[in-house]
C-alpha positions as CSV (number, residue, x, y, z in Angstrom):
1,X,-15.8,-5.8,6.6
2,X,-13.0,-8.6,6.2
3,X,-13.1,-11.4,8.9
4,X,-9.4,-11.9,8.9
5,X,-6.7,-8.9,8.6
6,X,-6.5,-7.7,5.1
7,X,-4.5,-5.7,3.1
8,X,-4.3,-4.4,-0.8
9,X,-1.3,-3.3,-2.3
10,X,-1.8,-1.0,-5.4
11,X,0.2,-0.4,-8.4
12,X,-2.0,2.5,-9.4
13,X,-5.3,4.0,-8.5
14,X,-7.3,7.3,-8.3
15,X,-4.2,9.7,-8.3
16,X,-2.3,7.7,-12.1
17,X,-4.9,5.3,-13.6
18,X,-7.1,6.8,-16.4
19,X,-10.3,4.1,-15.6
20,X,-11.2,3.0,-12.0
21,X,-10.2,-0.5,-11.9
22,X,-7.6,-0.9,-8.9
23,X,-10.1,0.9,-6.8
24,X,-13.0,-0.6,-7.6
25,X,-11.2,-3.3,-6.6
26,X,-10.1,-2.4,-3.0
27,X,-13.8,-1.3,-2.9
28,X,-15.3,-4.9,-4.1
29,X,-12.7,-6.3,-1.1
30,X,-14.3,-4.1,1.7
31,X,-17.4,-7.2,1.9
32,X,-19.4,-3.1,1.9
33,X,-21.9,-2.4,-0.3
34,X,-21.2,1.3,1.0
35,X,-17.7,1.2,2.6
36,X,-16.7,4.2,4.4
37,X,-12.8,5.3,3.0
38,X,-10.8,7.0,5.0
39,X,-7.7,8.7,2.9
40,X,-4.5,8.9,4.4
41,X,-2.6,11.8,2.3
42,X,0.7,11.9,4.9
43,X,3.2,11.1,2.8
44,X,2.5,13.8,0.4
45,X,2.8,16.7,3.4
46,X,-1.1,16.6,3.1
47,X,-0.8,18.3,0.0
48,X,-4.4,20.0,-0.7
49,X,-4.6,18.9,-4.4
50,X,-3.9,15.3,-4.0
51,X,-6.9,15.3,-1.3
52,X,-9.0,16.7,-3.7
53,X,-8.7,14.1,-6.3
54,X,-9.5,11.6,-3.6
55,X,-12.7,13.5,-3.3
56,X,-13.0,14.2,-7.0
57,X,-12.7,10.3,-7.6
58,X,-14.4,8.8,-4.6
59,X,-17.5,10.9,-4.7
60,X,-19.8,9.7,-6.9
61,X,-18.8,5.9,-5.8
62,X,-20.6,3.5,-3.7
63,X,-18.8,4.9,-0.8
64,X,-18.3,7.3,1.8
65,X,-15.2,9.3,1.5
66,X,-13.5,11.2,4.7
67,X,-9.8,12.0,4.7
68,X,-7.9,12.5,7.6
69,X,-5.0,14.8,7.7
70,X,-2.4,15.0,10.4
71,X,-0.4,18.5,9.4
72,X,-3.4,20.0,10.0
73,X,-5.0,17.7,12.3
74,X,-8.5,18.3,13.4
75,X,-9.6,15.4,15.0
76,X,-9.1,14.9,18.0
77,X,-9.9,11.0,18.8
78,X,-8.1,9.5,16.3
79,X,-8.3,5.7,17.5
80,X,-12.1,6.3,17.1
81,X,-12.2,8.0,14.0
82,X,-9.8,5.1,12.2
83,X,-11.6,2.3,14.0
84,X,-15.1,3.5,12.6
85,X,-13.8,3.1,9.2
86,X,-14.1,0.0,6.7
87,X,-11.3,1.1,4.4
88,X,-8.0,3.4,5.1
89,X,-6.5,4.3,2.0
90,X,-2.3,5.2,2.5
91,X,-1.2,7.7,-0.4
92,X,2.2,8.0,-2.1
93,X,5.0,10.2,-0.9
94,X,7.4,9.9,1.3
95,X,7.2,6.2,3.3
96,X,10.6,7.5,6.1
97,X,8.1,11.6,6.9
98,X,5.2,9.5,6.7
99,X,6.0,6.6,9.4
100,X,7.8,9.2,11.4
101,X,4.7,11.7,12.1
102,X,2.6,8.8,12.8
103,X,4.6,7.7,15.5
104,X,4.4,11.3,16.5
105,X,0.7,11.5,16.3
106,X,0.5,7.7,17.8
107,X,-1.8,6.5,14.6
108,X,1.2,3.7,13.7
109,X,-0.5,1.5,16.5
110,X,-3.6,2.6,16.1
111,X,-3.2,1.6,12.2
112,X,-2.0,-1.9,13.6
113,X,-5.1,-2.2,15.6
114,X,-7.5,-1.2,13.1
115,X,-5.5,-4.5,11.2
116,X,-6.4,-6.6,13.8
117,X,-10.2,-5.5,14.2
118,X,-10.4,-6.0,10.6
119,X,-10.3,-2.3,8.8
120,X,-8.8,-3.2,5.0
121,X,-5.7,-1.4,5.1
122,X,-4.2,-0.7,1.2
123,X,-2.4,2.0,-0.2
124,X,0.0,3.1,-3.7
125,X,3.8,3.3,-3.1
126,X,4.4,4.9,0.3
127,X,1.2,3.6,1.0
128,X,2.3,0.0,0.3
129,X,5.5,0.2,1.8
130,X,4.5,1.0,4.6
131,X,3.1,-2.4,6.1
132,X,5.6,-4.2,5.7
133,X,9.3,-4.9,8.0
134,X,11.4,-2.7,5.3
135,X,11.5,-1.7,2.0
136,X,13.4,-0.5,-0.9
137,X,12.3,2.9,-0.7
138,X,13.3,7.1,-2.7
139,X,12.6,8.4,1.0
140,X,16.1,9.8,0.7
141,X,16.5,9.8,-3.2
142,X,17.3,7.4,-5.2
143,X,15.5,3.4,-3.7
144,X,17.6,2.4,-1.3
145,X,17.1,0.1,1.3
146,X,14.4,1.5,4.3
147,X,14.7,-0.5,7.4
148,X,11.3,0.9,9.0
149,X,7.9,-0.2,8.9
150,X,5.0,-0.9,10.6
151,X,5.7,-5.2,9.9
152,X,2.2,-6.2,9.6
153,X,3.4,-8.5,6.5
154,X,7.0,-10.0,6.9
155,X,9.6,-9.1,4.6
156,X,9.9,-6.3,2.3
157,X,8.6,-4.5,-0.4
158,X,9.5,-3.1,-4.0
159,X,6.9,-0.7,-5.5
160,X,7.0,0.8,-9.1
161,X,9.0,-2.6,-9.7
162,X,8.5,-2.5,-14.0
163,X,8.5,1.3,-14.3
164,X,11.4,2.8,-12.5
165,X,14.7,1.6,-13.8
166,X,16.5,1.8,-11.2
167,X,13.9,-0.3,-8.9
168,X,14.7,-4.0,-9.9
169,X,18.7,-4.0,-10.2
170,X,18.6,-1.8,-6.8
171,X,16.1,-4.2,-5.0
172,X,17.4,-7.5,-6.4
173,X,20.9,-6.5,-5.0
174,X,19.5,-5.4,-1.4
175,X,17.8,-8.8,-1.2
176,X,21.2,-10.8,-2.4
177,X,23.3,-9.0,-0.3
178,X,20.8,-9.3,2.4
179,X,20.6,-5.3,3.3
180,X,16.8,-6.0,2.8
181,X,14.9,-9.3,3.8
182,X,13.1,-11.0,1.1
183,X,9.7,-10.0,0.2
184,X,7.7,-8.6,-3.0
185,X,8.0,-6.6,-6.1
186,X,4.6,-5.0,-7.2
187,X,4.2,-4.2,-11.1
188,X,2.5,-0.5,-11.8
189,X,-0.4,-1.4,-12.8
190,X,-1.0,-4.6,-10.6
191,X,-2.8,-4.9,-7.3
192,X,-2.3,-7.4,-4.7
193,X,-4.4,-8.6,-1.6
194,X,-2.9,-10.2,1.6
195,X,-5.4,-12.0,3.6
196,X,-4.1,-13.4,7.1
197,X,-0.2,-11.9,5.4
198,X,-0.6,-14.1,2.7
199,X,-1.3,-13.1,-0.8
200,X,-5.0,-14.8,-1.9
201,X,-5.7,-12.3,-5.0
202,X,-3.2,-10.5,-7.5
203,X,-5.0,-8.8,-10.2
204,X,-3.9,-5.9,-13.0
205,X,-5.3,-3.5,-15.3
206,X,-2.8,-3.9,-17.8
207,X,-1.5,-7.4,-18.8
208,X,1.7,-8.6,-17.6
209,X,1.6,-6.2,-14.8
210,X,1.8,-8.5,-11.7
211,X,3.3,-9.4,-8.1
212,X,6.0,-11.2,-7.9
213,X,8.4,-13.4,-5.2
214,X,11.6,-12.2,-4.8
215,X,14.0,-14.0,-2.6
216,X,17.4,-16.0,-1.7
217,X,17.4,-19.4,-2.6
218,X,19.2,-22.7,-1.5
219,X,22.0,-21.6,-4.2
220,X,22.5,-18.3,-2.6
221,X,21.1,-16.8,-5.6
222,X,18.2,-14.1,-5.6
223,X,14.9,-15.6,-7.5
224,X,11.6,-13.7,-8.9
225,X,8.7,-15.6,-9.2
226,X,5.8,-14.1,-10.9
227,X,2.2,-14.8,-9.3
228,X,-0.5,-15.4,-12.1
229,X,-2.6,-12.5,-12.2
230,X,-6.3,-12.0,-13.4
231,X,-7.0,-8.6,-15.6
232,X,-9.5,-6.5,-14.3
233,X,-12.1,-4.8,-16.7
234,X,-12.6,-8.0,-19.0
């Protein structure tokens, strides 16, 4: 398990990517030769199919797969059941539902503890959203700005950043007019891992796919900077 409070940001995964890549690299993170995963399908309603394909892909992996489901909850301790874990794995979906039934359920803090004891916390989309202070989020539609989030990394977050046109121009405005904090745009594709809140690993699946900087400057004027990135499966 990581010493220090980690977290992986995906740009893909089990539920888009044809090859394994992204997760064999939140796997590879884990310091487990056999990591237990736990998948978190909230933000999809706990739709049945998308935990299946969890399943289907995490199976035959040098892991041990469990999902936990909170519409049809059936574990009762839920602190212990996330703290025994090496990995929780956030789906896609719906960042504003998901936050909102975990507060109900109480597994926002418990997610923040599991942080601190040193559970790798990662997740696509909703699921990458999520850890940060806000982000430019299609809870209600279109990305807009989403001032909710756990805040376990500063800032904000822009997922789908090269692949949904109306992403960049909508997050690069929220940033300059300051209706969202400055923080980072993820590339589909690209993965990211945030060691003490800091970024120590971006790496893609697809080159130029990457994470990048996106910020106010001295001028007043909103900047992008790319991180290098390493590709995967090379």
């Amino acid at each position: 398990m990581p010493s220090t409070p980690t977290l992986a940001l995906l740009g893909g995964g089990f539920s888009d990517d044809p090859d394994t890549l992204l997760d064999d690299f939140v796997l590879e993170a884990s310091g487990r030769p056999r990591p237990k995963v736990c998948f978190l399908p909230t933000a999809s309603g706990d739709a049945p199919g998308y935990i299946e394909k969890f399943h289907t892909a995490f199976a035959a992996r040098a892991c041990e797969p469990v999902h936990l489901e909170l519409f049809r909850r059936t574990v009762t301790d839920l602190r212990a059941f996330v703290l025994s874990q090496d990995i929780v794995y956030v789906g896609g979906g719906n960042t504003a539902n998901m936050l909102a039934v975990w507060r109900v359920h109480g597994l926002d803090a418990i997610l923040c503890e599991a942080y601190e004891a040193g559970v790798l916390l990662c997740g696509i989309s909703a699921g990458a959203c999520c850890w940060f202070e806000a982000a430019h989020s299609d809870s209600f539609g279109p990305p807009v700005p989403l001032a909710d989030g756990l805040g376990l990394l500063p800032g904000s977050l822009c997922p789908h950043y090269d692949s949904e046109p109306a992403r960049r121009p909508g997050y690069l405005a929220a940033v300059n007019d300051r209706t969202l904090p400055g923080g980072w745009a993820l590339d589909d594709g690209a993965a990211a891992l945030f060691t003490g809140g800091r970024p120590v690993d971006v790496v893609t699946r697809r080159p130029g796919a990457t994470l990048r900087r996106v910020d106010v400057g001295a001028d007043d004027a909103v900047t992008e900077t790319a991180r290098p990135a390493r590709l995967l499966g090379t």
